[in-house]
GULUMSE-743765 format. One record per residue (C-alpha): residue number from 1; residue in one letter; chain; x, y, z. Coordinates in nm, 2 decimals, always signed. Example, Ala and Ser with C-alpha at 12.3 -4.5 7.8 and 13.67 -1.06 7.14 Angstrom:
% GULUMSE-743765
+-----+----+----+--------+--------+--------+
|   i | aa | ch |      u |      v |      w |
+-----+----+----+--------+--------+--------+
|   1 |  A |  A |  +1.23 |  -0.45 |  +0.78 |
|   2 |  S |  A |  +1.37 |  -0.11 |  +0.71 |
+-----+----+----+--------+--------+--------+
//
This chain:
% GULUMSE-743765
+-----+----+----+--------+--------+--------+
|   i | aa | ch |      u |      v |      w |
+-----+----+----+--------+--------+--------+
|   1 |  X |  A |  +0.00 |  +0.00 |  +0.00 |
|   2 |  X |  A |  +0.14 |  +0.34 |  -0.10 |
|   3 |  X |  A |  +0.18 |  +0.59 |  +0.20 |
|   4 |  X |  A |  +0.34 |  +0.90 |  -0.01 |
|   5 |  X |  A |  +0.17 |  +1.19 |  +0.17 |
|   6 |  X |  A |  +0.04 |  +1.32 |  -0.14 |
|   7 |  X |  A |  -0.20 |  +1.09 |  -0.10 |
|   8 |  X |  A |  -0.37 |  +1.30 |  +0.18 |
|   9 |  X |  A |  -0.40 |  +1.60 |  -0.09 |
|  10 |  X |  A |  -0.71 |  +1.54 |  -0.21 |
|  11 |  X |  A |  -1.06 |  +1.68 |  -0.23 |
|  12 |  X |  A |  -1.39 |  +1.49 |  -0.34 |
|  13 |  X |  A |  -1.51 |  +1.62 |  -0.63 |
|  14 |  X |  A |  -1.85 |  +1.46 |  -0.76 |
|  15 |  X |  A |  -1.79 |  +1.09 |  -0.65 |
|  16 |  X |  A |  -1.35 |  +1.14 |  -0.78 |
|  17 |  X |  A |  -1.10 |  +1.22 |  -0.53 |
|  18 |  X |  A |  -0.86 |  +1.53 |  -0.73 |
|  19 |  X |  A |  -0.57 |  +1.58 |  -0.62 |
|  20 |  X |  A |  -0.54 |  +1.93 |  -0.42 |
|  21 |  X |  A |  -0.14 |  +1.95 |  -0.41 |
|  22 |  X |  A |  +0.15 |  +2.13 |  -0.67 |
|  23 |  X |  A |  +0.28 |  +1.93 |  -0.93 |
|  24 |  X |  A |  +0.58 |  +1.92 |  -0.74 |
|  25 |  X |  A |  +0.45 |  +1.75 |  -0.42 |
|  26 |  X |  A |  +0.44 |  +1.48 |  -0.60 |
|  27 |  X |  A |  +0.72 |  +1.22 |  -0.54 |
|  28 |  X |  A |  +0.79 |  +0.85 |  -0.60 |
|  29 |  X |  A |  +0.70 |  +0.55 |  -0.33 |
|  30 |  X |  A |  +0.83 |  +0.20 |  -0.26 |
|  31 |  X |  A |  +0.54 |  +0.05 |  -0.49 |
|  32 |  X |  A |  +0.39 |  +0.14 |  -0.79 |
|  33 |  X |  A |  +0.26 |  +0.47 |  -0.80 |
|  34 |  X |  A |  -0.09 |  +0.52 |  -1.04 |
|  35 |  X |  A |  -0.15 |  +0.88 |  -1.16 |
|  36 |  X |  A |  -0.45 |  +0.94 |  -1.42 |
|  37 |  X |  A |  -0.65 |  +1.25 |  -1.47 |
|  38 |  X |  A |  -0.97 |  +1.39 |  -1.50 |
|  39 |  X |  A |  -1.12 |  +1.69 |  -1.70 |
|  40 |  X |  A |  -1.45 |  +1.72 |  -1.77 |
|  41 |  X |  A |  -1.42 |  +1.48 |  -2.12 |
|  42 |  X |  A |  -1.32 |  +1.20 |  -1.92 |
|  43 |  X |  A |  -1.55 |  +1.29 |  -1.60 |
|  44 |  X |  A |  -1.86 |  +1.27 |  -1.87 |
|  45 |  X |  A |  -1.71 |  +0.95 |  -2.02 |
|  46 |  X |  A |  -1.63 |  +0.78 |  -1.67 |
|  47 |  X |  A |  -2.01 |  +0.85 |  -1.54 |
|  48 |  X |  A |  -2.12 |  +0.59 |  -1.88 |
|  49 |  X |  A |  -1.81 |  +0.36 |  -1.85 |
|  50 |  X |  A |  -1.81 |  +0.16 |  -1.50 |
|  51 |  X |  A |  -1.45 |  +0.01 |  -1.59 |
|  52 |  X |  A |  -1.36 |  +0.42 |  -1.66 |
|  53 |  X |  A |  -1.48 |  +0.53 |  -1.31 |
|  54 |  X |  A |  -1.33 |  +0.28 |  -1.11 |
|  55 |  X |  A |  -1.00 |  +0.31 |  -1.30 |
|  56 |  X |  A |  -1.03 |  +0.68 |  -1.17 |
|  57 |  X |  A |  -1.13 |  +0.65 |  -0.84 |
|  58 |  X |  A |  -0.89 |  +0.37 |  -0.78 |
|  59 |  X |  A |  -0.59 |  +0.61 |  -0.84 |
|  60 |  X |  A |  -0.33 |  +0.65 |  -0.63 |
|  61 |  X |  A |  -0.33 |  +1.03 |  -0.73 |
|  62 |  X |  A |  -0.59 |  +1.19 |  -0.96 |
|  63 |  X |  A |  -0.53 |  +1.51 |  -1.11 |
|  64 |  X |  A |  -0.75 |  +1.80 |  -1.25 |
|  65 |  X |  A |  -0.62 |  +1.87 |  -1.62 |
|  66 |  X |  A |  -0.88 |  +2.12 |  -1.68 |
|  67 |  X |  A |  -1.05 |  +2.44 |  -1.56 |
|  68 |  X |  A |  -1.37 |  +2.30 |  -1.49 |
|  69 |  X |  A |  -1.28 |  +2.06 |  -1.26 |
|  70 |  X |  A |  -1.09 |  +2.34 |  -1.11 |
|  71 |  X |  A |  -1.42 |  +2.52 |  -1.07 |
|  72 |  X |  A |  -1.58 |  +2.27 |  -0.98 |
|  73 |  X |  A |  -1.37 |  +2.17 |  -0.65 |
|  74 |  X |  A |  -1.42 |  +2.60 |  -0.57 |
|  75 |  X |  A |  -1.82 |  +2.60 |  -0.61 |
|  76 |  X |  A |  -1.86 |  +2.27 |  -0.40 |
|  77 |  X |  A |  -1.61 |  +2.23 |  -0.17 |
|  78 |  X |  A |  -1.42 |  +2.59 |  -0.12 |
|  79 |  X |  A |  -1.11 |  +2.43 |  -0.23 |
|  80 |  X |  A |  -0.89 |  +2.60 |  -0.43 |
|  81 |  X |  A |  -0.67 |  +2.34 |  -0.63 |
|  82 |  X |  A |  -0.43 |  +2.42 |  -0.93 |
|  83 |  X |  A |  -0.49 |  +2.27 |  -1.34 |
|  84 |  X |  A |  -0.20 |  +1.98 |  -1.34 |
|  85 |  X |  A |  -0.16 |  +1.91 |  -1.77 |
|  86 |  X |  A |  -0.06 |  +1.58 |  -1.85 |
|  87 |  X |  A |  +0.24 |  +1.80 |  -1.96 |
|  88 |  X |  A |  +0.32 |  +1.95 |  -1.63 |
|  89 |  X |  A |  +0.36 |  +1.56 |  -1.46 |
|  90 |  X |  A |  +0.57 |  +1.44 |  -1.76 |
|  91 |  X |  A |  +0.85 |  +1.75 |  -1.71 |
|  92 |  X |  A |  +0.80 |  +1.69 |  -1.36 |
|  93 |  X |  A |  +0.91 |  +1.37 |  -1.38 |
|  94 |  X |  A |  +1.15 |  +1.38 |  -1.68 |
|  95 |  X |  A |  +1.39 |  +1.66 |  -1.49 |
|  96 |  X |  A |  +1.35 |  +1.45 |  -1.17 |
|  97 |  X |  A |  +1.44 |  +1.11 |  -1.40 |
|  98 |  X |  A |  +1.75 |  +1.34 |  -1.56 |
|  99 |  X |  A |  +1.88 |  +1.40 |  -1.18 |
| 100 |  X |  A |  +1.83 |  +1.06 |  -1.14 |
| 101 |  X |  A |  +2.03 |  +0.90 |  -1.48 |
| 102 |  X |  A |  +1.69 |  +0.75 |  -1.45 |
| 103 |  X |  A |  +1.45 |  +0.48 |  -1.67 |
| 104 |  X |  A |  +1.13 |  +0.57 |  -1.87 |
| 105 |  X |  A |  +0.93 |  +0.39 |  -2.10 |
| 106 |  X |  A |  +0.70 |  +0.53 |  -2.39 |
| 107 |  X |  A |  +0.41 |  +0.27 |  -2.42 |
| 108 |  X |  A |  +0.13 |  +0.40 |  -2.68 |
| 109 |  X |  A |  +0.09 |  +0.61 |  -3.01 |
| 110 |  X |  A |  +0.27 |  +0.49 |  -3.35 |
| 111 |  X |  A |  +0.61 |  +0.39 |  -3.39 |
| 112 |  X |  A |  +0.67 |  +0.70 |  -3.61 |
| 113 |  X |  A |  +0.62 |  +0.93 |  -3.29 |
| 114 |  X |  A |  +0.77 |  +0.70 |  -3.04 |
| 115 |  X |  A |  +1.09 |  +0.73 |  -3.21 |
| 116 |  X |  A |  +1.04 |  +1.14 |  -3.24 |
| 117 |  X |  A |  +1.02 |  +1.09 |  -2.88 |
| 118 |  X |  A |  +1.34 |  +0.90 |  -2.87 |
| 119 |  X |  A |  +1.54 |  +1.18 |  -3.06 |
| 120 |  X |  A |  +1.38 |  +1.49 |  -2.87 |
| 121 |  X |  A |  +1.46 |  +1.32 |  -2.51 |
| 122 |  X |  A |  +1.81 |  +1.23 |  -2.61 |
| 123 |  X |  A |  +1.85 |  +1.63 |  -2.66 |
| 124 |  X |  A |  +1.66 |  +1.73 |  -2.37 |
| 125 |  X |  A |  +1.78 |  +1.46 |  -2.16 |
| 126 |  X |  A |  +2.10 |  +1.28 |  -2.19 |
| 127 |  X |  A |  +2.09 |  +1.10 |  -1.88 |
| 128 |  X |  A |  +1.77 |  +0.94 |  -1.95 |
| 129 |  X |  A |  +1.75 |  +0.59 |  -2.11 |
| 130 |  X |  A |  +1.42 |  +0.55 |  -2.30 |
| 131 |  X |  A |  +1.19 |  +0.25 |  -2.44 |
| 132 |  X |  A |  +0.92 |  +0.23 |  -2.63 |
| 133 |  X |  A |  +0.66 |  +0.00 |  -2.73 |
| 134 |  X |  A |  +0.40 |  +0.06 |  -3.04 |
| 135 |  X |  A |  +0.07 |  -0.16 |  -2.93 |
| 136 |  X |  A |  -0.13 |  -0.30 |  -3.19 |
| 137 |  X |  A |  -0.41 |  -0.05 |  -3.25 |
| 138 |  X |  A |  -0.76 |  -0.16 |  -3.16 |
| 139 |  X |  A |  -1.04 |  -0.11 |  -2.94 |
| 140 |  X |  A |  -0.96 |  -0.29 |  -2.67 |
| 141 |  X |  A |  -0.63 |  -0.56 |  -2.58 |
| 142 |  X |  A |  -0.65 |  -0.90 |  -2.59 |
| 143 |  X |  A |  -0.46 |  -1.10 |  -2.33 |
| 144 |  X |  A |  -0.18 |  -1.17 |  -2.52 |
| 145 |  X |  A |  -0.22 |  -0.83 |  -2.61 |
| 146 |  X |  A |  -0.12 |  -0.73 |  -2.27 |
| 147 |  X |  A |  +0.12 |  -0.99 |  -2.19 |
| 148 |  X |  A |  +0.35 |  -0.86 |  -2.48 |
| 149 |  X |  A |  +0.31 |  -0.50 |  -2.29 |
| 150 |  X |  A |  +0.38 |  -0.60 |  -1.98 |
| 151 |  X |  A |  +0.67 |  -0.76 |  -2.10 |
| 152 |  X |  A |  +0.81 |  -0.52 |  -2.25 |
| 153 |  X |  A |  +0.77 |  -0.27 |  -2.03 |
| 154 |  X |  A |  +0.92 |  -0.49 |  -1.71 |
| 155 |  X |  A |  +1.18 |  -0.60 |  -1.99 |
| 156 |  X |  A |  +1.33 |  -0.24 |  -1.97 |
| 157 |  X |  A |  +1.32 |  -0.20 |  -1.56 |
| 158 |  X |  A |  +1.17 |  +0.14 |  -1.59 |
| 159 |  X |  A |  +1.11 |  +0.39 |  -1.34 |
| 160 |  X |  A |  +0.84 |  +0.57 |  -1.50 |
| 161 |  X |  A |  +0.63 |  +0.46 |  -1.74 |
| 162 |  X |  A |  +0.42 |  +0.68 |  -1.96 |
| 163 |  X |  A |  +0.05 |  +0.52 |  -2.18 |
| 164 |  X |  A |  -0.06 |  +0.75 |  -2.42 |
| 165 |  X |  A |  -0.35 |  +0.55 |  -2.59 |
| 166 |  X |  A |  -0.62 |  +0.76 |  -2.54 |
| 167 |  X |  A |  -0.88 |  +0.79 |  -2.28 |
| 168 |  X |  A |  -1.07 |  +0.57 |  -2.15 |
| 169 |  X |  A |  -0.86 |  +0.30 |  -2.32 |
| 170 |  X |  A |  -0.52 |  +0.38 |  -2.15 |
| 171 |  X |  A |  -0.70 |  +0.45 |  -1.77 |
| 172 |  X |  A |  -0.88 |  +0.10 |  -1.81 |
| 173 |  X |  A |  -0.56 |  -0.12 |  -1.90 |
| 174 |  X |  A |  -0.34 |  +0.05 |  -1.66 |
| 175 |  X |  A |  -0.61 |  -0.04 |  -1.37 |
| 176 |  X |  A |  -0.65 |  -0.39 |  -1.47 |
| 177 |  X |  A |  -0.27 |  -0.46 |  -1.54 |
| 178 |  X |  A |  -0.10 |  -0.24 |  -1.23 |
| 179 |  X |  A |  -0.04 |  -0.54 |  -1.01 |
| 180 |  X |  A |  +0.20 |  -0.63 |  -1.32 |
| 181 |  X |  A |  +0.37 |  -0.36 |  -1.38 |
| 182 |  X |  A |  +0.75 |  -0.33 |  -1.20 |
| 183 |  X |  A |  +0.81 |  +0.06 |  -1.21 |
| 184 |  X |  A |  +0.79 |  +0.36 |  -1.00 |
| 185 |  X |  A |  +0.50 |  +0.54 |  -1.13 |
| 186 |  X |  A |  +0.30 |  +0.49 |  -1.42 |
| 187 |  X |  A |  +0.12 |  +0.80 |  -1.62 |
| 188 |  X |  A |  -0.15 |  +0.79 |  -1.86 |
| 189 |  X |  A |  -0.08 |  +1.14 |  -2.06 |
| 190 |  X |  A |  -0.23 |  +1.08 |  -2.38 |
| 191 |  X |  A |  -0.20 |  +1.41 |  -2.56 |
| 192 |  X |  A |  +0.10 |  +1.49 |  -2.39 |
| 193 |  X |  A |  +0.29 |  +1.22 |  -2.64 |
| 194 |  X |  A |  +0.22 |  +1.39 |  -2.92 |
| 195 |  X |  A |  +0.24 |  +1.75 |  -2.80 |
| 196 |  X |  A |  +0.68 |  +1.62 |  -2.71 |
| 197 |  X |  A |  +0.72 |  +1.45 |  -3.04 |
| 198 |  X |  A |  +0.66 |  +1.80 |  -3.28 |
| 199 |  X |  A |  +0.34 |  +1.57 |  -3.46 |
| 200 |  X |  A |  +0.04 |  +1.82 |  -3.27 |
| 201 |  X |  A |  +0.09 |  +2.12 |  -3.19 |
| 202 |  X |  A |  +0.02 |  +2.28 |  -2.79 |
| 203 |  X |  A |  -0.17 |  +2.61 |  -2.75 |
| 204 |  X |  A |  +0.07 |  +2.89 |  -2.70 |
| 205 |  X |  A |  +0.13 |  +2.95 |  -2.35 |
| 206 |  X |  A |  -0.06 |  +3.26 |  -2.34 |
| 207 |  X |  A |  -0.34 |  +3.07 |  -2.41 |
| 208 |  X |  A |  -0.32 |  +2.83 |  -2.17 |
| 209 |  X |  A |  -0.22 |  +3.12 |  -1.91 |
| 210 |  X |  A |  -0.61 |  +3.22 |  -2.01 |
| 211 |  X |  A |  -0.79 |  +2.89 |  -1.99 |
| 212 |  X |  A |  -0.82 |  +2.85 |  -2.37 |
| 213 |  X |  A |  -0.62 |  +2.62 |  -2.43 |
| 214 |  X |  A |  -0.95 |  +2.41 |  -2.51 |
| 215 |  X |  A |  -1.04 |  +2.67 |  -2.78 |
| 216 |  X |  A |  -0.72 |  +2.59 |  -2.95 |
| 217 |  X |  A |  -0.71 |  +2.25 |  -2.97 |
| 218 |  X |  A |  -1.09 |  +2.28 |  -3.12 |
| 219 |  X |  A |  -0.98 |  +2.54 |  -3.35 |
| 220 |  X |  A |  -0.68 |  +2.31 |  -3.50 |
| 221 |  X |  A |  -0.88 |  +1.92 |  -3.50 |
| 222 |  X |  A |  -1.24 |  +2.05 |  -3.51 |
| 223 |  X |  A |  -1.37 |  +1.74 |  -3.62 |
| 224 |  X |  A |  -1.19 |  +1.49 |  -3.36 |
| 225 |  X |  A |  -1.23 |  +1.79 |  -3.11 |
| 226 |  X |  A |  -1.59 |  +1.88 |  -3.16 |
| 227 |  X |  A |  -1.72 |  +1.65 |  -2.96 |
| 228 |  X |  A |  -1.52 |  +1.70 |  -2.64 |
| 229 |  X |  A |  -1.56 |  +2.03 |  -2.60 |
| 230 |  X |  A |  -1.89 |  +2.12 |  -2.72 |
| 231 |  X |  A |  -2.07 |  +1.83 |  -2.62 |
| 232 |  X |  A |  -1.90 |  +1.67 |  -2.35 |
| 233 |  X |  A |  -1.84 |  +1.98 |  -2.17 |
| 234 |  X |  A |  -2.15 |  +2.12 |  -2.13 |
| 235 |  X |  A |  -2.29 |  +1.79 |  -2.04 |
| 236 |  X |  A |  -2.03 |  +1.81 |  -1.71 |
| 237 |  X |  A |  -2.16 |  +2.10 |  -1.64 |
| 238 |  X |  A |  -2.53 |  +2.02 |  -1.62 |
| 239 |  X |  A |  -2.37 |  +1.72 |  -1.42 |
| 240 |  X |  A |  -2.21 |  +2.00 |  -1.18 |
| 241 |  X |  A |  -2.54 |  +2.24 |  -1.18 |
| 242 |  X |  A |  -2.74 |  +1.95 |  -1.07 |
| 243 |  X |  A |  -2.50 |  +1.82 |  -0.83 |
| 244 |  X |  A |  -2.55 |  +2.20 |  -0.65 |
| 245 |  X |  A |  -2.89 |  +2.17 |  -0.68 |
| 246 |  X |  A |  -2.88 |  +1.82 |  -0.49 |
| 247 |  X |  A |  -2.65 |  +1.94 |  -0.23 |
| 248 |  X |  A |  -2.88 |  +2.25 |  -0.14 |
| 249 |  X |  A |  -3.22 |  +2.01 |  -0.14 |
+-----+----+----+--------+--------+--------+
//
């Protein structure tokens, strides 16, 4: 059982249990340490997807990438808590695995970017050793699916391990295969593969500084991005509206 204080950060937040620390109170434990998290997408999705939600509330620590789950945590529990991006954890833990002359391992995505990744961390950081692994792209793993991934990622003997394969895909496997998995911390970041190989672009930082990031990524992938943000958000916030309402009643 993990007993990293940051464990005690945390705030309930419609049924999930966010994460109320800085990026950098985060630190690594004698057993594997699970970090997945939650904007209002992936809130939306997890309240249809029992294998979702539990993979979320099952988290070791559970992080808000995304203003309204920021604003959320204010309206219902006076608890001011800071946006942790995907990207924020994976410098976090890149600079800390550069001190280190430490292990990571790039599970997810297409070999094309994996490599990318390869060539931009060899720049960035010299002292990291890196492996990767390309899954087969489908819906869902078979078992031999995941016993090739577990191998290779215990294969390598990494410290972190990073699953970009898109939510709720990546937050469901890394649930059901944790007790597996020989690393330090394992971080399903998604995006955040993509945005460190060069192959999508990230919102300028003025943007983000501004909460828009949202409008960017919409703006550049309307029609993969449509959905997320002009459906899916407005549906978490009826969820959060009625949750008030509840609470008063």
């Amino acid at each position: 059982m993990n007993t990293n204080s940051s464990f005690n950060l945390q705030v309930d937040v419609m049924q999930y249990p966010v994460f109320t620390g800085k990026v950098s109170d985060i630190t690594f434990t004698k057993s594997l340490l699970v970090i997945q998290t939650i904007n209002a997408y992936s809130y939306v999705m997890a309240q249809r997807t029992v294998a979702f939600k539990t993979a979320l509330q099952q988290a070791d620590i559970l992080i808000a990438d995304g203003f309204p789950i920021v604003l959320a945590a204010k309206l219902l529990k006076k608890q001011n808590i800071s946006k942790i991006a995907g990207a924020d954890l994976f410098f976090h833990f890149m600079n800390i695995m550069e001190q280190q002359h430490g292990r990571v391992f790039f599970i997810g995505s297409a070999n094309n970017t994996l490599e990318k990744i390869k060539q931009r961390v060899a720049v960035d950081y010299p002292h990291i050793s890196v492996g990767v692994y390309s899954p087969p792209y489908k819906a869902s793993f078979s078992k031999d699916d995941s016993v090739e991934m577990l191998s290779q990622i215990n294969a390598f003997s990494a410290d972190v391990v990073y699953v970009g394969m898109t939510a709720p895909k990546q937050e469901v496997w890394v649930n059901s295969n944790k007790e597996q998995i020989q690393a330090k911390a394992i971080c399903s970041i998604g995006a955040v593969f993509d945005f460190y190989a060069g192959t999508v672009q990230r919102a300028p930082q003025w943007m983000i500084n501004v909460k828009a990031e949202w409008f960017y990524r919409l703006v550049r992938e309307p029609k993969r991005m449509w959905r997320r943000y002009l459906v899916y958000s407005p549906l978490f916030f009826r969820d959060l509206l009625l949750y008030m309402l509840s609470i008063k009643k």
